[in-house]
N, C-alpha and C positions, 0 to 999 in steps of 0.2 A: 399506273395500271390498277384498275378498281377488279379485284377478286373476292369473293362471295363462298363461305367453305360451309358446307352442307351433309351433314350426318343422315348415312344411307340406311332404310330400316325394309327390310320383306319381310311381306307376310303370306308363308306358305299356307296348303291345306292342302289334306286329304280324304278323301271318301270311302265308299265301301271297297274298291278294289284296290287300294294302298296304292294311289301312285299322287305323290305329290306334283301339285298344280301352284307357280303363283297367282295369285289373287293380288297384288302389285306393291307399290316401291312405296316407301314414301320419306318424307324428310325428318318428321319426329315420332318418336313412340307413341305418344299420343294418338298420333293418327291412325299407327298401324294398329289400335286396341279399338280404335272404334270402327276399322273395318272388322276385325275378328267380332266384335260384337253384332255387325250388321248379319253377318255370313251364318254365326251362332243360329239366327233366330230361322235362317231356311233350311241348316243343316246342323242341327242340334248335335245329331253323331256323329260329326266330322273331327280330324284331329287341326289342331292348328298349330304351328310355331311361330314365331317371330327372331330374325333373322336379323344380328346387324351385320351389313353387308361394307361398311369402308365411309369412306369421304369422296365428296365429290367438288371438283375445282368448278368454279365456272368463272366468265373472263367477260369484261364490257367490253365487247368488239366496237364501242365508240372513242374509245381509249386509243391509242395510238403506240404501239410497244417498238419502242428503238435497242437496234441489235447491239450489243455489250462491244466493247473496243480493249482487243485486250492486247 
């Protein structure tokens, strides 16, 4: 079985009436810094965090997983 482990990162943000919105997910920090930069330049007063949010499994459904004998 071919599995794939992938580090979850959000990138929130908030506006003028405080309700935080994601702005969305992504797989490395990196990423979610260059949307916080993209968002910066529309919404200069906005708050932003960055979020790590867990690990995600993913599974090659070409693979063929046989059920364990116990």
């Amino acid at each position: 079985m071919n599995t794939d482990l992938a580090l979850i990162w959000r990138v929130r943000w908030t506006g003028i009436r405080d309700t935080w919105s994601t702005a969305g997910t992504f797989a490395t920090h990196r990423e979610a810094n260059k949307c916080v930069a993209q968002l910066q330049r529309f919404y200069p007063s906005a708050k932003f965090k960055i979020e790590y949010i867990g690990q995600e499994f993913s599974y090659d459904s070409s693979t063929k997983v046989e059920d364990s004998k116990f």
